[in-house]
C-alpha positions in Angstrom: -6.5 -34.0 31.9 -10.3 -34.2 30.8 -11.8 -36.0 28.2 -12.9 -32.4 25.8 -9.0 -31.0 26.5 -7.8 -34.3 24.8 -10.1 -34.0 21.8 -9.9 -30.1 21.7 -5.5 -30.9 21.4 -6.1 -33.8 19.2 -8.4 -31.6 17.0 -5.5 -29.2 17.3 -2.6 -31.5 16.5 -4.4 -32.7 13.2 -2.7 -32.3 10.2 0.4 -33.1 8.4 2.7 -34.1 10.9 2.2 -37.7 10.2 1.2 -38.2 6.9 3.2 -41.0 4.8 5.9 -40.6 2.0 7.4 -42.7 -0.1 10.0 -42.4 -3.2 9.9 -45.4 -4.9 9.8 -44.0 -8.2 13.2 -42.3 -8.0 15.2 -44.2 -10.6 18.6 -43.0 -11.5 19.3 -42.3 -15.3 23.2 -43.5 -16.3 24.7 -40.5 -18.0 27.7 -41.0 -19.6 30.8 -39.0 -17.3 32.9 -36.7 -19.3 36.1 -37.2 -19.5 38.2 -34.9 -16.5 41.2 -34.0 -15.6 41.8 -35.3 -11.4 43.3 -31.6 -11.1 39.9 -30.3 -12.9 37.9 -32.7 -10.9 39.4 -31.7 -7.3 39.4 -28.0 -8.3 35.1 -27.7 -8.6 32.5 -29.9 -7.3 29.2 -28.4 -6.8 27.7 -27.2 -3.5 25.2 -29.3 -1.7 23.6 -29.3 1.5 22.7 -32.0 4.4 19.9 -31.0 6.6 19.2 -33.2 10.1 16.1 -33.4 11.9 15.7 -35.1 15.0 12.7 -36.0 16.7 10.1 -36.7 13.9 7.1 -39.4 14.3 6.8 -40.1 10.5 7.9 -39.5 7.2 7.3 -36.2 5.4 3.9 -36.5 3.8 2.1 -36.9 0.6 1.1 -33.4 0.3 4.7 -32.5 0.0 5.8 -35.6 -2.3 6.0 -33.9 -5.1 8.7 -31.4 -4.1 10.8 -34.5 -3.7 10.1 -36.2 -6.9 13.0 -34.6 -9.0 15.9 -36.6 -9.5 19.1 -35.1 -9.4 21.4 -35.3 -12.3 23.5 -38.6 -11.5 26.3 -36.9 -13.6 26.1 -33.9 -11.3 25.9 -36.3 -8.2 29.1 -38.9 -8.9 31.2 -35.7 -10.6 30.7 -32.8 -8.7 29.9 -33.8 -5.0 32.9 -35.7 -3.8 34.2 -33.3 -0.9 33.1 -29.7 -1.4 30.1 -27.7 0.2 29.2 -25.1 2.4 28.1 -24.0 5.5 24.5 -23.6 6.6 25.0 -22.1 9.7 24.6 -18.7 12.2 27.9 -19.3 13.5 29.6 -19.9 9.9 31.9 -22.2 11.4 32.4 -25.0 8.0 32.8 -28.7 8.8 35.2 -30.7 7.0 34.0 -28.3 4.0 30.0 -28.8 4.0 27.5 -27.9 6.4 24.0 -29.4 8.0 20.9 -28.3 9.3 19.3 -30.3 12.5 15.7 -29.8 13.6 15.7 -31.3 17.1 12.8 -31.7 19.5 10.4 -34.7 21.5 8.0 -36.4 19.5 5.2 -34.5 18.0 6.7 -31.8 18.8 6.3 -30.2 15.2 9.3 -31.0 13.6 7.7 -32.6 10.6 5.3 -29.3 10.4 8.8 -27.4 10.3 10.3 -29.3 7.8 7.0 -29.6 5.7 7.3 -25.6 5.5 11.0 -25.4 4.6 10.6 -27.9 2.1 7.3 -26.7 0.5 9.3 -23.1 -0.1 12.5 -24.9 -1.5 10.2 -26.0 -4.3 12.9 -25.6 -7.1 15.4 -27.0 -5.2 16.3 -31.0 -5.4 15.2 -32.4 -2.0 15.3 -36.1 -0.7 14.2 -37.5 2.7 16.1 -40.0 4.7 14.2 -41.3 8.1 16.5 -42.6 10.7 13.4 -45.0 11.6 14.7 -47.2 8.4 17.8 -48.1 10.4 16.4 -49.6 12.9 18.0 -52.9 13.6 16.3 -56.0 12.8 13.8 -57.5 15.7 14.9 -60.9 16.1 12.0 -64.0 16.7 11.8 -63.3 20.3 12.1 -60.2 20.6 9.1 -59.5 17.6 6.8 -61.5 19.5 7.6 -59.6 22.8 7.0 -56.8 20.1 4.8 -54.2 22.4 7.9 -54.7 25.7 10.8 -53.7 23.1 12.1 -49.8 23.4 12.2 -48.3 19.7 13.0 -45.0 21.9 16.5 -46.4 22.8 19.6 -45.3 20.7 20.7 -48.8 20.8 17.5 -49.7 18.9 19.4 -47.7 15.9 21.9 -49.3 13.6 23.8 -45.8 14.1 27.3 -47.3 12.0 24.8 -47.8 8.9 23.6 -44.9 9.2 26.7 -42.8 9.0 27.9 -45.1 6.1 25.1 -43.9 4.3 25.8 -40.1 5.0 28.9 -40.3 4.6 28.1 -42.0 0.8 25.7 -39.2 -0.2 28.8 -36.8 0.9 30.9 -38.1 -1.8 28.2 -38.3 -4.4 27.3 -42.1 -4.3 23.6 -43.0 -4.2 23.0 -45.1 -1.8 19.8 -47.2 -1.3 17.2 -47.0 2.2 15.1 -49.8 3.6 11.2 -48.5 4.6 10.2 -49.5 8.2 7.2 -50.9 7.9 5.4 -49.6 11.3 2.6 -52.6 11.9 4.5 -55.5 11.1 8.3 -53.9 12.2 10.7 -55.2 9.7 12.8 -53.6 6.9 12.0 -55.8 4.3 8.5 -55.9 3.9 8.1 -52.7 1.2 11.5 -52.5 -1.6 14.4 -50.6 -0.5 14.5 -47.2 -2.1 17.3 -45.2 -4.4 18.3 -42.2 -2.8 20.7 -40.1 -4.7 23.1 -37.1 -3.4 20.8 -33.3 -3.8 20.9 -29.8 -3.1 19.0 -30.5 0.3 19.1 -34.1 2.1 17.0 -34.3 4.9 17.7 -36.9 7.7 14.7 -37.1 10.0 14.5 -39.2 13.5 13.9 -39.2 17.2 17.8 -39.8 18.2 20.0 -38.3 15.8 21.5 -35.9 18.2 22.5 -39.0 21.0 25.7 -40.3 19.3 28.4 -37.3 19.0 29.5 -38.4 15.3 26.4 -37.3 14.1 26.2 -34.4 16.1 30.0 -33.2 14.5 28.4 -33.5 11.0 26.1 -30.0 12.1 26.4 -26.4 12.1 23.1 -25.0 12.6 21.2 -27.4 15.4 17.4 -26.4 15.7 15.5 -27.0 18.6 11.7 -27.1 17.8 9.8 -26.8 21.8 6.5 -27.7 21.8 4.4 -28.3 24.8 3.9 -31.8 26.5 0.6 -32.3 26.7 0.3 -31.3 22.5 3.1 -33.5 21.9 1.2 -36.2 23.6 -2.5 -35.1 22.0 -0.7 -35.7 18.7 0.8 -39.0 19.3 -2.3 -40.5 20.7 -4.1 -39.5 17.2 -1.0 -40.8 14.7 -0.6 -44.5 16.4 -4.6 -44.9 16.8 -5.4 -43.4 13.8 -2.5 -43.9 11.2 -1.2 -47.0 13.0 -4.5 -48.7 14.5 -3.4 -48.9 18.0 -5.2 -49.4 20.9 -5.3 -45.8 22.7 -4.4 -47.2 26.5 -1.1 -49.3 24.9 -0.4 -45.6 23.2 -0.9 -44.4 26.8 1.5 -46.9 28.2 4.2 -47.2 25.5 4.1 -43.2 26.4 4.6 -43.8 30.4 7.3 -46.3 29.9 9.6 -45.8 27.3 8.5 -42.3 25.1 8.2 -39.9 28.1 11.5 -41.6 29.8 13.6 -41.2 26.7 12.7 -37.6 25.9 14.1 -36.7 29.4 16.7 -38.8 29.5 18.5 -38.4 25.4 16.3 -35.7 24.0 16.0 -32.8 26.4 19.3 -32.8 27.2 20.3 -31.9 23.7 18.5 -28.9 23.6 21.8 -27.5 25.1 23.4 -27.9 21.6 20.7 -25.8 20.0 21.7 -22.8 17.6 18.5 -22.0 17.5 15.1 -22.7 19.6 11.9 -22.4 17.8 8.7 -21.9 20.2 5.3 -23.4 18.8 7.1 -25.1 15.7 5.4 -24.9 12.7 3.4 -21.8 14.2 6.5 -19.2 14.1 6.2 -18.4 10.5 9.1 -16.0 11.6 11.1 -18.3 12.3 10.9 -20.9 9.4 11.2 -17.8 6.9 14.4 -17.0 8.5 15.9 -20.4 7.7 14.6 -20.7 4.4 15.8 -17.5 3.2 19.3 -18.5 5.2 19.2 -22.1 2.8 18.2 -20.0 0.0 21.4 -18.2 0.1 23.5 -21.4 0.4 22.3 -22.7 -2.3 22.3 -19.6 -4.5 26.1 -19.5 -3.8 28.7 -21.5 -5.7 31.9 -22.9 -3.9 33.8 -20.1 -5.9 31.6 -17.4 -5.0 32.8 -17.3 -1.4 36.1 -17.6 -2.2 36.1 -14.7 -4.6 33.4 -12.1 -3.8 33.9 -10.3 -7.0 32.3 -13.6 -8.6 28.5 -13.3 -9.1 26.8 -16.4 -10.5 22.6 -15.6 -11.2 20.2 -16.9 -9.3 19.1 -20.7 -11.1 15.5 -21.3 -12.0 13.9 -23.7 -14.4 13.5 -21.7 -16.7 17.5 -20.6 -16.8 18.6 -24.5 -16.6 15.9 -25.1 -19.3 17.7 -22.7 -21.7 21.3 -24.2 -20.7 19.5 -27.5 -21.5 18.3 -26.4 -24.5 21.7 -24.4 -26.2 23.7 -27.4 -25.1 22.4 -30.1 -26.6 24.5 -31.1 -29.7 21.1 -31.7 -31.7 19.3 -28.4 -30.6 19.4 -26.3 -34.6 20.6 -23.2 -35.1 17.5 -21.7 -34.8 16.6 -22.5 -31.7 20.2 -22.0 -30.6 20.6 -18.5 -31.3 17.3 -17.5 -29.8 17.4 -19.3 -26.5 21.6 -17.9 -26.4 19.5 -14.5 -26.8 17.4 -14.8 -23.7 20.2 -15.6 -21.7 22.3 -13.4 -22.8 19.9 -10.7 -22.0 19.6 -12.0 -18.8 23.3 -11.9 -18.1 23.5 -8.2 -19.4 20.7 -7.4 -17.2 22.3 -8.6 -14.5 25.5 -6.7 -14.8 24.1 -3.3 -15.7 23.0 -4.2 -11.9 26.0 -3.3 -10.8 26.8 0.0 -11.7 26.4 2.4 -9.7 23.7 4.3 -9.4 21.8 8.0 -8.6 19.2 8.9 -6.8 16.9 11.0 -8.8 13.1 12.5 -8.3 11.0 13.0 -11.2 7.6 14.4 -11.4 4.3 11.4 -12.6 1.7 12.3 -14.9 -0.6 12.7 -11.8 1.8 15.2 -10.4 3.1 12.9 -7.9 6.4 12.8 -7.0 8.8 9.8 -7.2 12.1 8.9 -5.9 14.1 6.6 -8.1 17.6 6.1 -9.6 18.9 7.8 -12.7 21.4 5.3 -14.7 25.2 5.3 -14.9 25.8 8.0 -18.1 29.3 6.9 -19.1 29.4 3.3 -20.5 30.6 1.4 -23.4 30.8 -2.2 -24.4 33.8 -4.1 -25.4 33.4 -7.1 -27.1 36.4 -10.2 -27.5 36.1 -11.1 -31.3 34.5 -13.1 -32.4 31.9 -15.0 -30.0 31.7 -11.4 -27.7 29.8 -10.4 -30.5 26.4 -12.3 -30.2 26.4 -10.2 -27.1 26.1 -7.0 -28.7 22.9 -7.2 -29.7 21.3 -7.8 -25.9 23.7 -4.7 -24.5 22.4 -2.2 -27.6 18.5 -3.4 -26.6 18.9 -2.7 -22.8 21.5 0.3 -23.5 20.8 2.5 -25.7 22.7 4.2 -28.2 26.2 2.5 -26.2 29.5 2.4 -28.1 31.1 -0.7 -28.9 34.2 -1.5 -28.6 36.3 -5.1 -30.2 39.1 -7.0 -28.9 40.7 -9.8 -31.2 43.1 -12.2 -29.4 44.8 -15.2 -30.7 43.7 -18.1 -29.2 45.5 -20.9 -30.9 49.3 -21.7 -30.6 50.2 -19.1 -27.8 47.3 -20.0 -26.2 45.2 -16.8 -25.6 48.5 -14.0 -25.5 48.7 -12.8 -28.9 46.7 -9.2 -29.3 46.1 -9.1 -33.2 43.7 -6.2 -32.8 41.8 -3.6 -31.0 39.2 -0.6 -31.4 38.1 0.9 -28.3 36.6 4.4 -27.9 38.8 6.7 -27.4 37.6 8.1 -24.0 36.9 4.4 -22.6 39.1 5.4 -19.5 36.3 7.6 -18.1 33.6 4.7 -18.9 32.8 1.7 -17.0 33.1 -1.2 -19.4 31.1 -3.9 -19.9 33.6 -7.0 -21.1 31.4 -9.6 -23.3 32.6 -13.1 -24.1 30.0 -16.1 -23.8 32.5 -18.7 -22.7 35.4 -18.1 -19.6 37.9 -21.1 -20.3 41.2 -20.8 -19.3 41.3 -17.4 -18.5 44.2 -16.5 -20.6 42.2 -14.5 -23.5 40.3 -12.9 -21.1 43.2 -11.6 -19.0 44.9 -10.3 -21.9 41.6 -8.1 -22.4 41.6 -7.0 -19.3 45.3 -5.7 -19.1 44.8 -4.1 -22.3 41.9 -2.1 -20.7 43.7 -1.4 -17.4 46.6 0.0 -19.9 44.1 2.1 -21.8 44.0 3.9 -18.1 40.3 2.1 -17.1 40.2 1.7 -13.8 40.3 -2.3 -12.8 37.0 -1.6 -10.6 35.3 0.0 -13.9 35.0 -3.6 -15.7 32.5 -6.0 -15.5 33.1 -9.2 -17.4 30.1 -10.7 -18.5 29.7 -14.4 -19.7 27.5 -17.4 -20.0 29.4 -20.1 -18.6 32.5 -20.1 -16.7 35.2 -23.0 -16.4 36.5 -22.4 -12.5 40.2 -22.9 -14.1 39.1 -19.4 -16.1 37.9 -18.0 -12.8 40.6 -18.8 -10.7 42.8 -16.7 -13.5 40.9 -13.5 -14.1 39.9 -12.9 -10.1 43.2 -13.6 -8.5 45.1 -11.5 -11.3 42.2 -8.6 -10.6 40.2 -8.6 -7.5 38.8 -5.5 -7.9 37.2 -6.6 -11.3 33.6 -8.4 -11.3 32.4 -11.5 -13.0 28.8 -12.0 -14.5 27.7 -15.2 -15.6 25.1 -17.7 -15.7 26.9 -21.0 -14.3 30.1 -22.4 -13.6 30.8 -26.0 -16.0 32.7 -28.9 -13.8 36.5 -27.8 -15.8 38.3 -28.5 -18.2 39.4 -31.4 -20.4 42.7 -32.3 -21.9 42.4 -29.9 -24.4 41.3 -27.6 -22.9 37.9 -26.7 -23.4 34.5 -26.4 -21.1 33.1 -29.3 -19.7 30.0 -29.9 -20.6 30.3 -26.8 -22.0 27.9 -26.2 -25.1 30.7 -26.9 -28.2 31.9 -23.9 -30.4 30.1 -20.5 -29.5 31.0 -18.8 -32.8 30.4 -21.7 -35.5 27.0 -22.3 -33.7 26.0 -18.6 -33.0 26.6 -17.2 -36.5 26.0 -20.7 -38.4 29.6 -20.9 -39.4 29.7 -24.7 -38.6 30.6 -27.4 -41.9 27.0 -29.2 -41.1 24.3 -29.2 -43.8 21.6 -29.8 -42.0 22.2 -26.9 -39.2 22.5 -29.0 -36.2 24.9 -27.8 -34.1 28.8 -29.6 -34.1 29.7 -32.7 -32.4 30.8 -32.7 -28.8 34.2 -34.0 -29.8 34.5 -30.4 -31.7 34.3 -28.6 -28.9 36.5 -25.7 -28.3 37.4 -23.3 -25.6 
């Protein structure tokens, strides 16, 4: 191969795939842990995801460091994580109840570049990076000053058992701290060992993840990025002389002795495992989109939703997790309370007025175009459970207009939710799809006794869409097994219950903070020990 083709590759290959990355600034804030139920605790956990890549030169880079920075809610992590998840996969085929991603390939093949991409487009999603070149087990005296004759190609050059211990801790929610390989001097303890705590996406990066088969049973979806030889080799001559200050001919025969041998011999042959084989790497946009939008969905789904696809939870942004921040802090006033419960509750409405069905109807622009849209649903009405269903009123009457309203009161002491004290629903509600408001879904029971009074007043069970802000998965359980055909709106789903029965977190007493009823002077909102369901 000539001189210019090895500079024109090299020129090629420049880029990202071997910038540095480090998260030594992740700290872990202690958060006091409710107090839960073990039934409420093994009923929910939230989803998370573990994403392998094999093959990689380097850690992900600084450019995208920032993606990486957030640190997950340690609460979230040690409550919710323990043994619940979700597939990532083509094939849908769920491991032990959570599913991986691998990114396999030779060196430089692109794999980085691939998981740069992904990463960079699952910007509001909690992402942390573990290298399998920071188990790497410790060079003894000899063998570090025979440093350039050791294999760091070999499997056996990998502490494997540690890490699966440390996998298998971030799959039950416990933080766990990594070692950085320091490339020039090779030891583990020259830089300070690093906090990594369990996240929506955990990416495990390295050049032999896929050799030992009880890695390999922790993935669903295996990727295969193929790159050509030569470009794989362009790109490894630039990171070692370049990032690493090597000389280029011991690049050129660390290549010929150990690299080239081991990606024939333990990497090539697990391109046979491969769900998936991307061609060019980071190049197929097409691709990468694919899986991104395939994570996306993951994510977007709680453990509940695929169990009950009448469950729809709305898509989480910042700006959604900032208003549940905001209404569920104890000191947040009542001002702010009410108007932040408003946004969200508007969103929620929103959301469920999605799901009615719709026509198709043509109407003539003021240019005297023509356009094809839908006309909406004519025959709705709004039921509200006394008293905290009412703050919802307001957000149905400004997206509906003109709608009829009608109230449910049930009794939700003593009995527990049964008692019906009173009801006023419009008379032709049976020919109406009804929109079912109540902020908070605890233990179901109120909100089933709504229900069957609707289903008796002749509406049809597919007709009714309860809409909430939070949702206890106790309450969930309840109302979709006792009516399938019924759909559920909300915003998120809390960890349970506690012994007496209300949301946890939960955001207190929807009524005495809504309409200011609470026994506080001051108008902060009541205690977390007040807390009802």
């Amino acid at each position: 191969m000539g001189s210019a083709a090895v500079e024109d590759m090299i020129e090629a290959s420049s880029g990202v795939h071997f910038s540095g990355f480090h998260m030594d600034g992740l700290d872990s804030r202690h958060i006091k842990k409710p107090m839960i139920s073990p039934a409420t605790e093994n009923m929910h956990n939230q989803p998370f995801l573990i994403v392998f890549v094999e093959g990689g030169l380097a850690p992900l880079g600084e450019v995208f460091k920032e993606s990486f920075s957030r640190t997950p809610n340690p609460q979230q992590s040690k409550v919710l994580s323990p043994c619940w998840g979700f597939v990532l996969s083509f094939r849908e085929e769920p491991v032990h109840g959570w599913e991986c991603l691998r990114v396999a390939g030779g060196a430089a093949s692109g794999k980085t570049t691939v998981c740069d991409m992904i990463i960079q487009q699952l910007h509001d999603q909690r992402v942390v990076l573990v290298n399998q070149d920071s188990f790497y087990h410790k060079l003894t005296e000899e063998e570090l000053a025979r440093v350039h004759e050791y294999n760091f190609d070999h499997p056996d050059a990998f502490d494997t058992e540690k890490l699966l211990d440390s996998i298998d801790n971030l799959r039950h929610g416990r933080a766990v701290d990594i070692p950085k390989y320091d490339f020039k001097s090779y030891k583990l303890d020259v830089f300070p060992v690093r906090r990594v705590n369990p996240s929506d996406v955990i990416i495990l990066e390295g050049i032999l993840i896929f050799h030992d088969p009880r890695v390999r049973e922790l993935m669903n979806m295996k990727i295969f990025v193929d790159t050509d030889a030569d470009v794989r080799l362009a790109r490894r001559i630039r990171r070692d002389t370049v990032g690493k200050s090597r000389d280029i001919g011991a690049v050129l025969d660390q290549y010929s002795k150990f690299v080239k041998p081991a990606f024939d011999d333990f990497i090539l042959p697990t391109k046979k495992y491969a769900d998936i084989i991307i061609p060019r790497g980071g190049d197929n946009h097409v691709a990468i989109d694919l899986i991104v939008q395939h994570i996306r969905t993951k994510l977007g789904q709680h453990d509940l939703c695929k169990i009950y696809p009448n469950l729809y939870v709305i898509q989480s942004t910042f700006q959604i997790r900032g208003m549940h921040t905001l209404i569920r802090d104890s000191q947040t006033t009542k001002h702010d309370f009410v108007f932040y419960a408003d946004r969200l509750i508007r969103l929620v409405v929103e959301h469920g007025l999605g799901h009615l069905p719709f026509t198709e109807k043509q109407v003539i622009t003021p240019t005297g175009s023509v356009y094809t849209g839908v006309d909406f649903c004519k025959r709705l009405c709004g039921v509200s459970i006394i008293r905290s269903g009412e703050s919802m009123e307001n957000a149905l009457r400004a997206c509906c207009k003109g709608i009829k309203i009608g109230k449910i009161l049930i009794h939700r002491e003593g009995d527990n939710g049964q008692q019906l004290i009173y009801e006023k629903l419009p008379q032709d509600i049976s020919k109406r799809h009804v929109l079912l408001l109540d902020p908070i879904l605890g233990t179901g029971n109120s909100a089933v006794q709504a229900i069957s009074l609707l289903i008796k007043k002749g509406v049809p069970e597919s007709n009714i869409i309860f809409l909430n802000l939070i949702s206890a998965p106790q309450g969930v359980h309840m109302v979709c097994k006792s009516f399938p055909r019924l759909k559920i709106v909300t915003s998120e789903i809390d960890i349970g219950l506690n012994k007496d029965f209300c949301v946890i977190p939960g955001m207190g007493e929807f009524g005495d903070r809504y309409f200011g009823t609470d026994d506080d002077d001051d108008q902060k909102v009541v205690a977390p020990m007040q807390q009802s369901c």
